[in-house]
TITOR-384004 format. One record per residue (C-alpha): y negated, x, z negated; residue in three letters. Coordinates in steps of 0.05 Angstrom, whole numbers, plus 5000, padded with zeros to 4 digits. Each point is the difference from the previous one (the first is absolute). Example, Ala and Ser with C-alpha at 12.3 -4.5 7.8 and 13.67 -1.06 7.14 Angstrom:
<sites>
509052464844Ala;493150275013Ser;
</sites>
This chain:
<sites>
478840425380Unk;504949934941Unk;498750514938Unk;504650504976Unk;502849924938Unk;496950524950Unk;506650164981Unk;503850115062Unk;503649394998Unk;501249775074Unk;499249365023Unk;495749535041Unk;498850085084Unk;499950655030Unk;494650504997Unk;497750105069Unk;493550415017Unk;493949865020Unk;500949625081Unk;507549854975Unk;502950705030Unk;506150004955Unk;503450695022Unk;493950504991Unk;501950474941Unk;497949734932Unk;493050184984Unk;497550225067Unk;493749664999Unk;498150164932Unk;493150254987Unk;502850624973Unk;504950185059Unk;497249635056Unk;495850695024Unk;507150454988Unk;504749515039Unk;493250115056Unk;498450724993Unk;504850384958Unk;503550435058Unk;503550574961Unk;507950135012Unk;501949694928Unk;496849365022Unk;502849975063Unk;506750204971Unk;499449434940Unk;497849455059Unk;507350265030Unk;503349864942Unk;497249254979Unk;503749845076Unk;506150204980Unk;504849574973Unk;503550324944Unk;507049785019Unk;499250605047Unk;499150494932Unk;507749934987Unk;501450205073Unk;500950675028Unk;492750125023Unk;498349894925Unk;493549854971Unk;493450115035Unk;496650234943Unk;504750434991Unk;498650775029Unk;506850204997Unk;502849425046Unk;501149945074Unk;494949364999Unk;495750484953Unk;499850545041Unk;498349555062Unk;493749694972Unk;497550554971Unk;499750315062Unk;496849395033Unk;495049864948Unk;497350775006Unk;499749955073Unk;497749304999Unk;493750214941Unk;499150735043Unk;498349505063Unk;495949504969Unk;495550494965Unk;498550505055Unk;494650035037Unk;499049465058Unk;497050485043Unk;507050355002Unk;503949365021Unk;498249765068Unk;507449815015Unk;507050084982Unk;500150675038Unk;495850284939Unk;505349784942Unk;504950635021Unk;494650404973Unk;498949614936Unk;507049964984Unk;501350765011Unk;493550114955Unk;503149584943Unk;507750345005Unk;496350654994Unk;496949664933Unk;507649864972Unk;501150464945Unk;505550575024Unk;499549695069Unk;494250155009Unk;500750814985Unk;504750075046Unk;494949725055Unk;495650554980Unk;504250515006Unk;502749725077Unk;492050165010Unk;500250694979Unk;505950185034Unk;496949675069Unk;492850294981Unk;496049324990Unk;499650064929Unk;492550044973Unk;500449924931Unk;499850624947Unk;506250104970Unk;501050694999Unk;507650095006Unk;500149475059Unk;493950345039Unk;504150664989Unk;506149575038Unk;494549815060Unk;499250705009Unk;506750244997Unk;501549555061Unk;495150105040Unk;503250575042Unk;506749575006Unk;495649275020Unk;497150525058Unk;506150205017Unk;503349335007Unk;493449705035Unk;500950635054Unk;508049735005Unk;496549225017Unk;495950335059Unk;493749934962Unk;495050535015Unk;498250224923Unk;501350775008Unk;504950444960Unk;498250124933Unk;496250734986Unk;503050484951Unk;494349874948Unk;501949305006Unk;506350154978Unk;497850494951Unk;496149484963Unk;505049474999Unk;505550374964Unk;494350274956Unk;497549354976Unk;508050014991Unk;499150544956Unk;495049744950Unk;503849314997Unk;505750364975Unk;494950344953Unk;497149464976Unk;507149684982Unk;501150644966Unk;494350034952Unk;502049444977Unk;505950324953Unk;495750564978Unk;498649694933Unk;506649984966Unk;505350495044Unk;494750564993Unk;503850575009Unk;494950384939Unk;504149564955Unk;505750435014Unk;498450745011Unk;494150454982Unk;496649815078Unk;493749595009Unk;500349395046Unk;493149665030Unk;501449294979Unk;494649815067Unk;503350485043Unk;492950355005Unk;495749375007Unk;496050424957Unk;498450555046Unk;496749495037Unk;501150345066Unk;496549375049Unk;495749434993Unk;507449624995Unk;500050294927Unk;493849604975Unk;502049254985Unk;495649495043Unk;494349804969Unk;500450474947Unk;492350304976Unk;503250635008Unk;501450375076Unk;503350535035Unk;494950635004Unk;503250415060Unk;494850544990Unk;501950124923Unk;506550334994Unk;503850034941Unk;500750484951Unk;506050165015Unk;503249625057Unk;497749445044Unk;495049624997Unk;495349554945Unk;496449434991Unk;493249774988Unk;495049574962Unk;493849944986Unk;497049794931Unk;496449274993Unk;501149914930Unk;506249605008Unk;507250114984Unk;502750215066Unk;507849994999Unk;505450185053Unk;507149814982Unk;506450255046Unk;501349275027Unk;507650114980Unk;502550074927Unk;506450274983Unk;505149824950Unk;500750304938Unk;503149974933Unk;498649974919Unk;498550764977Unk;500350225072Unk;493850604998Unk;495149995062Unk;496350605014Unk;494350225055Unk;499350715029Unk;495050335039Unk;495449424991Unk;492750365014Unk;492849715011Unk;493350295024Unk;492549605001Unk;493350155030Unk;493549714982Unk;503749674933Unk;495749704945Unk;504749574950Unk;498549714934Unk;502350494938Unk;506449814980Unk;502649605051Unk;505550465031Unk;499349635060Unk;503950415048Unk;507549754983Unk;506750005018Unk;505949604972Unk;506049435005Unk;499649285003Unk;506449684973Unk;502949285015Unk;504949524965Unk;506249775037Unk;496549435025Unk;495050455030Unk;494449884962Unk;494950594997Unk;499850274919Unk;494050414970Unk;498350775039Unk;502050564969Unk;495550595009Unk;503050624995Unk;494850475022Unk;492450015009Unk;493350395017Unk;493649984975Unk;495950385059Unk;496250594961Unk;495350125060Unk;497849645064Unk;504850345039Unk;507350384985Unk;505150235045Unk;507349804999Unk;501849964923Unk;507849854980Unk;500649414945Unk;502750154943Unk;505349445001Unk;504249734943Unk;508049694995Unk;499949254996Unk;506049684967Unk;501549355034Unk;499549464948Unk;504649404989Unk;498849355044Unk;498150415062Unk;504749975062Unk;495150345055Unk;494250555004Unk;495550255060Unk;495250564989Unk;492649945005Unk;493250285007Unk;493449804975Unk;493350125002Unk;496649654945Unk;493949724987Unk;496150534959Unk;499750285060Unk;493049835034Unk;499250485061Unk;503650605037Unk;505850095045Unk;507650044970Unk;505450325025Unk;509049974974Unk;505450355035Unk;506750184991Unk;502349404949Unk;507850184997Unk;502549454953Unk;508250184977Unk;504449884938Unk;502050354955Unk;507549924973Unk;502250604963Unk;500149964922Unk;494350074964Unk;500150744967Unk;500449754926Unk;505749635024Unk;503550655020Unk;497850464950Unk;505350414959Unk;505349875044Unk;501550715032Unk;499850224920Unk;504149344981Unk;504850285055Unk;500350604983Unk;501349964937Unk;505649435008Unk;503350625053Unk;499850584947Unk;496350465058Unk;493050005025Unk;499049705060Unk;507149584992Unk;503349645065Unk;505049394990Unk;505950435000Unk;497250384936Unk;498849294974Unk;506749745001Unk;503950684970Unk;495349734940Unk;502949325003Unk;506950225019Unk;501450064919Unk;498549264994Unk;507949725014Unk;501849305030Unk;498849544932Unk;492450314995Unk;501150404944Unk;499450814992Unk;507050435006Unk;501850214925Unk;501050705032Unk;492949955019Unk;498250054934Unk;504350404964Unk;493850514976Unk;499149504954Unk;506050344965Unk;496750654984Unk;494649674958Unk;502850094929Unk;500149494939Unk;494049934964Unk;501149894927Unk;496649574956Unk;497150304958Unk;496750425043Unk;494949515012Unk;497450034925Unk;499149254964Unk;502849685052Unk;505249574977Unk;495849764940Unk;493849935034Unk;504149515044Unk;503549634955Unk;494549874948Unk;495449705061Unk;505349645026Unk;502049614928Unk;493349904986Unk;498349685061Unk;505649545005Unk;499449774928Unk;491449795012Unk;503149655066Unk;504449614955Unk;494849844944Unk;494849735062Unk;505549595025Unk;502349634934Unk;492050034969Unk;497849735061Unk;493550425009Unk;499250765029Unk;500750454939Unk;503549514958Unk;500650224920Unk;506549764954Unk;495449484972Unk;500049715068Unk;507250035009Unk;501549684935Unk;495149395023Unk;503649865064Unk;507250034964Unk;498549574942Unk;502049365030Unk;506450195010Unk;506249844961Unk;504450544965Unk;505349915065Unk;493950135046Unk;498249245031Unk;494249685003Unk;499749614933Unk;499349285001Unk;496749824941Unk;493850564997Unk;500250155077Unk;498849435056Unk;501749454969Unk;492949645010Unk;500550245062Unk;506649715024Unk;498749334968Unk;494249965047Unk;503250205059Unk;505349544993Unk;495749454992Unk;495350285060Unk;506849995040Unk;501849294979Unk;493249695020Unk;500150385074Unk;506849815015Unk;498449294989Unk;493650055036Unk;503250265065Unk;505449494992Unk;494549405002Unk;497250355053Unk;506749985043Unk;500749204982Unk;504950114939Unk;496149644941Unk;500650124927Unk;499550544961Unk;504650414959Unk;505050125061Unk;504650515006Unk;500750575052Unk;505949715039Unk;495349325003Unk;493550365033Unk;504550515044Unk;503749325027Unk;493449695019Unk;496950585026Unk;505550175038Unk;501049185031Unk;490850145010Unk;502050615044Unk;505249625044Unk;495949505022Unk;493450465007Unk;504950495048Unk;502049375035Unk;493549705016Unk;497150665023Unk;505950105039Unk;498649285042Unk;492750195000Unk;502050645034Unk;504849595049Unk;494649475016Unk;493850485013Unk;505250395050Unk;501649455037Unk;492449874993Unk;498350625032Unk;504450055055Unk;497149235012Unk;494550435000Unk;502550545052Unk;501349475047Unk;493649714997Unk;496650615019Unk;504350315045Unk;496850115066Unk;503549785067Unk;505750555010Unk;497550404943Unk;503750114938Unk;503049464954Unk;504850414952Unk;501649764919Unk;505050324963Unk;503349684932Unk;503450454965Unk;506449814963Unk;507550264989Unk;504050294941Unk;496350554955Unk;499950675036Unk;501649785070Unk;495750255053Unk;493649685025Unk;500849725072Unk;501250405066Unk;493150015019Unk;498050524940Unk;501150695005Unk;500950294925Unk;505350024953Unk;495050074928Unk;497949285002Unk;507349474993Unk;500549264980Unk;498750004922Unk;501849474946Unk;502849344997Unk;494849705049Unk;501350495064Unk;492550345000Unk;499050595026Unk;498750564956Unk;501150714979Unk;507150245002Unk;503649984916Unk;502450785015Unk;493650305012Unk;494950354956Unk;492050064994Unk;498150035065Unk;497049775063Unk;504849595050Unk;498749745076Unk;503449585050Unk;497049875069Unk;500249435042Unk;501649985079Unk;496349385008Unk;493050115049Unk;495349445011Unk;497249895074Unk;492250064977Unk;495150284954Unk;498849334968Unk;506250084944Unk;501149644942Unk;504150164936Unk;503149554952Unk;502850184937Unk;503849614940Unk;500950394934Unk;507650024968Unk;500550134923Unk;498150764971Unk;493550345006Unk;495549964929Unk;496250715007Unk;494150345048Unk;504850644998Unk;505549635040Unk;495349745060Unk;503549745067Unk;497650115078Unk;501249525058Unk;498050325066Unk;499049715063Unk;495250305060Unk;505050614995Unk;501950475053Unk;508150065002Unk;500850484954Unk;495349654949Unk;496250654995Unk;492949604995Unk;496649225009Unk;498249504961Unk;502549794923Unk;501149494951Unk;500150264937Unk;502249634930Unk;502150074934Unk;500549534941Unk;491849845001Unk;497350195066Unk;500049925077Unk;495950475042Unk;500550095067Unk;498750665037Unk;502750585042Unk;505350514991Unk;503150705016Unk;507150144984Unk;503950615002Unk;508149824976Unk;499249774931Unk;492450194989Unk;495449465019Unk;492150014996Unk;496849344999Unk;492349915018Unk;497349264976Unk;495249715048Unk;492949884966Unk;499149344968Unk;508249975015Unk;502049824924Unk;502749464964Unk;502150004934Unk;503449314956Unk;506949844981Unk;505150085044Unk;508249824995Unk;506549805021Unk;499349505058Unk;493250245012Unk;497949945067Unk;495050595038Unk;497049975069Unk;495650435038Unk;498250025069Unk;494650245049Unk;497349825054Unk;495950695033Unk;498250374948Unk;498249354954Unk;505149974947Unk;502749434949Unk;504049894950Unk;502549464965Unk;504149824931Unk;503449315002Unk;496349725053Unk;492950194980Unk;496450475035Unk;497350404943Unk;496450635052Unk;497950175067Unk;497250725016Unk;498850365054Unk;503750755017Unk;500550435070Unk;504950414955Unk;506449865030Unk;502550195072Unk;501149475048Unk;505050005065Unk;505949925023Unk;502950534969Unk;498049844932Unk;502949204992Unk;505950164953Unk;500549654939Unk;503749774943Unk;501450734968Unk;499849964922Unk;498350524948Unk;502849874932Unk;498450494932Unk;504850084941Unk;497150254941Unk;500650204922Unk;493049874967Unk;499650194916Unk;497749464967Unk;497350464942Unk;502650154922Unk;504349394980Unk;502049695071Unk;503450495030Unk;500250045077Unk;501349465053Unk;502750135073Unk;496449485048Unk;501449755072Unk;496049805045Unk;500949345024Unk;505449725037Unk;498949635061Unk;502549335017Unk;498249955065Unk;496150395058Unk;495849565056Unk;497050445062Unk;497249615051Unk;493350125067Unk;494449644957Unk;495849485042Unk;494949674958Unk;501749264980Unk;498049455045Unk;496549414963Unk;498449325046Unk;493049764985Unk;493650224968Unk;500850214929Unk;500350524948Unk;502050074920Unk;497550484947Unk;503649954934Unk;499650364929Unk;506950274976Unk;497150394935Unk;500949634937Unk;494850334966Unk;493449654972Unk;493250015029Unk;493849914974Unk;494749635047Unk;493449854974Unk;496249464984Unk;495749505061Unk;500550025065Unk;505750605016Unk;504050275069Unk;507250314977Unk;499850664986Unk;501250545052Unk;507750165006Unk;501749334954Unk;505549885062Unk;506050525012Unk;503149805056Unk;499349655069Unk;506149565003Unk;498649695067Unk;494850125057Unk;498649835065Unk;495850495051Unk;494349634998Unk;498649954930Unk;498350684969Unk;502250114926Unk;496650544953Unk;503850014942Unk;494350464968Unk;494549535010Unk;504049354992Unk;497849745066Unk;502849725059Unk;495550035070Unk;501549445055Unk;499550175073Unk;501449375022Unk;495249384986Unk;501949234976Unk;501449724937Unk;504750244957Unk;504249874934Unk;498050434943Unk;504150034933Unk;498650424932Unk;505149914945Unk;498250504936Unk;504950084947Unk;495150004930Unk;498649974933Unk;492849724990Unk;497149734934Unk;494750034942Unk;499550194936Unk;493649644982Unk;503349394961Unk;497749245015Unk;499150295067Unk;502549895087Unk;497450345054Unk;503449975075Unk;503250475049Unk;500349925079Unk;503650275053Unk;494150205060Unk;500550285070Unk;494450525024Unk;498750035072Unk;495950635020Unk;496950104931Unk;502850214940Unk;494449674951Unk;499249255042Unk;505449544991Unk;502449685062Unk;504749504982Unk;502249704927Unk;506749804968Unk;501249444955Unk;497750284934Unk;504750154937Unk;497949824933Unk;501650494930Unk;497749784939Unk;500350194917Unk;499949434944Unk;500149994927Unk;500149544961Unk;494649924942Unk;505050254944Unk;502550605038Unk;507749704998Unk;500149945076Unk;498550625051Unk;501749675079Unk;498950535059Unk;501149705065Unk;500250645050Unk;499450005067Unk;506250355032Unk;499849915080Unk;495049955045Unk;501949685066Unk;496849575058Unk;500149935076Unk;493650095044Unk;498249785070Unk;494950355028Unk;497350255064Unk;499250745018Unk;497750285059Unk;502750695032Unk;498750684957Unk;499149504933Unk;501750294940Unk;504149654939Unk;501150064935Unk;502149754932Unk;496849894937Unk;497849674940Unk;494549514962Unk;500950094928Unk;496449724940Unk;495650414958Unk;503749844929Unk;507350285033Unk;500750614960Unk;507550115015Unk;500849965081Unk;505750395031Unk;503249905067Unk;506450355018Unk;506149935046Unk;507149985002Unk;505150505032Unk;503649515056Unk;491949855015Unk;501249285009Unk;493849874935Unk;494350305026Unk;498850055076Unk;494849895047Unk;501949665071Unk;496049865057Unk;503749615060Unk;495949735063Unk;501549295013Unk;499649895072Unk;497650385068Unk;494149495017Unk;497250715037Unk;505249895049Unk;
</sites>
């Protein structure tokens, strides 16, 4: 059978399998998915088998794609392939003909999600519904008399329903609607709003039946105990375990909310608990907004005094609800320090308090009072006080015309006065002036005369005795820098004049604007090249350039009128008008998934970490939350946010940092696919972490809102102050991610840090995180760029290249030594495979006049070798003893230093 070529070149007969079937799908009697073609009977497979007979001429059509959920065709096998997988994995003793597939396909429509509920409930309401829901066994109930009825109507002989039939239907009626109405106890308390206590359990805590104690709980119903002072109480026995009963349904609450417990009471008989221990408790247990339980709070406690105690009321204290808690249920416990006896709680009346605190409210009948001129003052007294204020705020002159009857008070009745007052005043003024002029805090005359000496008679600074050193040196200080930054602009000489370095410099600008200017053009066409790429059937493919005269607004699709089209080259940026501030525009555009990706290309501005930007995508529509790129003129970090108007609170993702140079034209990418999440600067992937921060659905697929900072930063004494931008944007990609399809077996790992590293000596493996990104990878070789591995699941013989950039030599003169590239296979100390070998060397000659070092400066061979499945590779090193300088680094496009690993044919197959 002809070979295929190791590059995926095409040519020569064609492949046929094994037998020379030439229609069965490509790789279906592999080794590795022989036994899932066979055996793997689950609805996606089924489903995927669906779509490989397809012909995709039928995707542009109006059934759509198969593999598609939202189309008709979609829809359809769906459907079939759940029905198909319910059949073929049920039990054969169910299926002795097609009369039994009714029941399996009602079985799997009552498995379709909201289907399916409304199956159950068709049960309840014609009482075959066995299941415990407690609303829909309330519904069972409820019917019951009319099913009779209606069965009596049929002619069937089921007799008329009794009255404590009835009865206990529209009872179980009852506590439905009870249950539903516990459930806004929590927040729409009525305590919050008048000086009235309401039972947050609607007296679950009288526990007046065994319905009261939660099933399975340590503690039970005691209906020979009543409380202490209504109903009922519960019971449990010590072990010396933590015994703990919860009311099975929190309520909601809120930040600074306080909880309270009344009438709480507990009794024991034949007690013996360890000193200490308060093990008789009562308390809250509060949960997040996910619903995670949080730490108990105990807010009352006994330590039993005796072996037995009748009913004793806790002393029971406020608890403040905390930040981060969204839900609280009360709860009882009976700890472990207690070792023997019978316990006893009643009466646990849980409520809210909502009336302000007293210190909150103290002084205020005084305050009022005193405001209304009479004790015990209403509002009416209260505004014949104010009435004296007139329309422009200010007090009626006749208001204060007492003021006349207060005579002049002379002068010199207030004895030394005037003199007093004018002798501190001179003297002060005339030290202030001495400090100023001396230059030191209480300054003499000698001081003064110091400082003004090298003046002239008119008052200038005097050439000759003054700064003359000083400005000779400056000017020649200024001479030497302007020539220096004129070389350094191309202009060479020396000597030039002003108008010859501000010509150069200003031609230098020009052409830097325009090339970043096409490198911002190119990387947007780049990225929506991009977009397409990874745009999912039907999903989103959207890329926006901006452009247009200076101030115009940004395109339709953005909701905003802060950010316009800046400058010469149409980016979009902050409007000229506006001040420091904060300034969003939101974008209509929703991808069809929760696999998004986000493409970015810097404009001109940015320069400061005070002026940051935000790109958000995984939004809902108001782009109130989701997920966030965020950058400024050194960083990328990717994240989640919360946004309320122009106040936005960013949350990086751990590990979710990058930090290097970043510019005009500069491309940014990140995408996710679940909750993995990459990003990517110029093509390099440069991090991948993992976050379960961000909300997923459909309602939360809006992206392509952008958050942009304007801001005034002091530079410090000298430099003034410097408003800064953040960037503008070029150009906005938003696409549905789907991971990049490679053909063939093959994967590359590639160092795009220039910075030196320094390997040792012999026999040596890479160091751990030498390589920084994963530029290419197929499934079924696994990439750790930690390690510097790559693990084969496939087995054959494969290609293997290493390619170091380096700088290895000696110092030892008269000297050569040799380095070599090596592959390890499974080993980090045993070389597998060697390169050709690269010679460095030192001479001198024997009157010192000539010093020759030949370095080496790349490593670089190809291997073939053979690996089996689950073998591990990795690069490395032989170097001689005598190298004393041996540095290996990389290069940022990552074409220098790279390790690739490609398999070269499918002889498995």
């Amino acid at each position: 059978m002809p070979q295929a070529h190791p590059e995926g070149i095409s040519g020569g007969t064609p492949v046929t399998t094994p037998g020379g079937v030439p229609n069965l799908p490509v790789g279906a009697l592999t080794v590795g998915t022989l036994a899932d073609r066979l055996q793997n009977l689950t609805q996606s497979a089924m489903r995927a088998r669906a779509g490989e007979r397809m012909p995709a001429i039928f995707n542009s059509s109006t059934g759509g794609n198969i593999m598609n959920d939202l189309s008709p065709f979609g829809i359809i096998a769906a459907i079939w392939a759940g029905f198909n997988s319910h059949v073929a994995q049920a039990d054969p003793n169910d299926i002795n003909g097609p009369d039994d597939l009714p029941g399996l396909l009602l079985d799997f429509i009552e498995g379709l999600p909201v289907i399916g509920q409304f199956v159950t409930l068709l049960e309840a309401i014609a009482g075959t519904y066995d299941g415990d829901d407690e609303t829909l066994l309330a519904i069972q109930q409820i019917f019951m008399p009319i099913r009779k009825l209606l069965q009596l109507v049929s002619g069937q002989n089921v007799g008329l329903p009794t009255v404590e039939e009835i009865v206990s239907g529209w009872e179980q009626l009852g506590d439905a609607l009870g249950h539903a109405v516990s459930e806004f106890a929590g927040i729409l308390s009525v305590s919050r709003i008048g000086d009235v206590i309401q039972d947050l359990i609607n007296g679950a805590g009288d526990f007046l039946n065994a319905g009261s104690v939660s099933p399975g709980s340590p503690w039970s119903w005691d209906s020979l105990m009543p409380g202490r002072l209504r109903g009922g109480s519960i019971r449990a026995t010590a072990n010396g375990t933590d015994q703990v009963m919860r009311k099975d349904e929190p309520f909601e609450v809120f930040e600074g909310q306080v909880l309270k417990i009344k009438d709480a009471s507990a009794r024991w008989t034949g007690a013996s608990a360890s000193a200490g221990t308060n093990p008789v408790k009562i308390g809250w247990t509060p949960f997040d907004a996910a619903g995670t339980a949080l730490p108990d709070v105990i807010v009352a406690s006994f330590q039993p005094s005796g072996d037995s105690a009748g009913w004793l009321p806790f002393t029971v204290s406020d608890w403040a609800v905390p930040a981060g808690v969204k839900y609280a249920t009360p709860l009882v416990i009976l700890g472990a320090g207690a070792t023997a006896g019978n316990y006893w709680i009643s009466n646990v009346l849980p409520y809210a308090a909502g009336l302000l605190p007293d210190h909150l409210v103290d002084g205020l009948r005084d305050a009022l009072d005193e405001i209304g001129g009479v004790v015990g003052a209403t509002v009416t007294d209260i505004r014949t006080r104010l009435a004296a204020i007139t329309a422009d705020g200010k007090i009626d002159a006749a208001e204060l015309e007492n003021l006349a009857n207060i005579g002049e008070i002379a002068v010199g009745k207030i004895t030394g006065l005037v003199e007093q007052l004018a002798a501190y005043a001179l003297k002060s003024a005339v030290q202030t002036f001495m400090d100023t002029v001396g230059g030191t805090v209480g300054a003499s005359m000698t001081d003064v005369f110091n400082r003004l000496s090298k003046l002239s008679a008119t008052g200038q600074i005097n050439g000759a005795t003054g700064i003359s050193g000083a400005l000779n040196e400056a000017q020649t200080g200024v001479n030497a820098v302007r020539d220096a930054i004129a070389n350094g602009l191309g202009l060479l000489g020396s000597g030039l004049t002003n108008l010859q370095v501000q010509n150069q410099a200003t031609l230098t600008a020009q052409i830097a604007a325009q090339a970043a200017a096409a490198a911002a053009a190119a990387n947007a066409q780049l990225a929506k090249s991009q977009g397409q790429q990874n745009a999912a059937g039907g999903g989103l493919n959207y890329t926006t350039v901006f452009g247009g005269a200076d101030g115009a607004a940004l395109p339709a699709e953005f909701t905003g009128s802060d950010l316009k089209v800046r400058g010469n080259n149409g980016y979009a940026g902050i409007a000229a008008s506006k001040p420091d501030g904060t300034y969003v525009v939101t974008c209509n555009k929703q991808c069809s998934t929760d696999d998004q990706s986000l493409a970015v290309v810097l404009g001109d501005q940015g320069g400061s970490p005070s002026a940051p930007e935000y790109h958000l995508f995984h939004s809902d529509s108001g782009y109130t939350a989701g997920a966030c790129l965020k950058i400024d003129n050194g960083n990328a970090t990717i994240g989640s946010y919360t946004r309320s108007g122009a106040s936005i609170t960013f949350t990086a993702f751990p590990g979710g940092a990058w930090s290097g140079a970043l510019g005009q034209g500069s491309l940014l990418e990140v995408h996710n696919v679940g909750t993995t999440w990459t990003l990517a600067i110029n093509g390099n992937t440069v991090l991948s972490v993992t976050s379960s921060a961000v909300t997923f659905g459909a309602s939360t697929r809006y992206g392509g809102g952008v958050v942009m900072v304007r801001a005034t930063v002091n530079l410090g004494w000298f430099q003034g102050t410097v408003t800064y931008d953040s960037f503008r944007v070029a150009s906005i990609t938003l696409s549905d991610y789907i991971d990049p399809i490679y053909l063939g077996s093959g994967a590359t790992m590639a160092r795009t840090s220039a910075t030196n590293v320094t390997i040792a000596t012999g026999t040596t493996v890479l160091p751990n995180s030498f390589y920084s990104v994963v530029q290419s990878a197929t499934p079924d070789i696994a990439c750790n760029l930690t390690n510097g591995t790559m693990t084969v699941s496939l087995s054959g013989w494969y290609l293997a290249k290493l390619s170091t950039k380096s700088n290895i030599f000696t110092n030892s003169t008269n000297s050569s030594g040799q380095a070599t590239p090596a592959i390890f296979i499974n080993s980090t100390t045993v070389v597998s495979k060697l390169g050709l070998p690269q010679q460095y060397s030192r001479s001198n000659s024997s009157d010192g006049s000539v010093d020759l070092t030949i370095p080496v400066l790349s490593l670089s061979d190809s291997f073939v070798i053979y690996l089996n499945a689950g073998d591990v590779v990795r690069g490395g090193q032989v170097l001689g003893s005598n190298a004393s300088t041996r540095q290996v680094t990389g290069d940022s496009a990552g074409t220098a230093t790279l390790l690739s690993l490609a398999l070269l044919n499918r002889s498995q197959i």
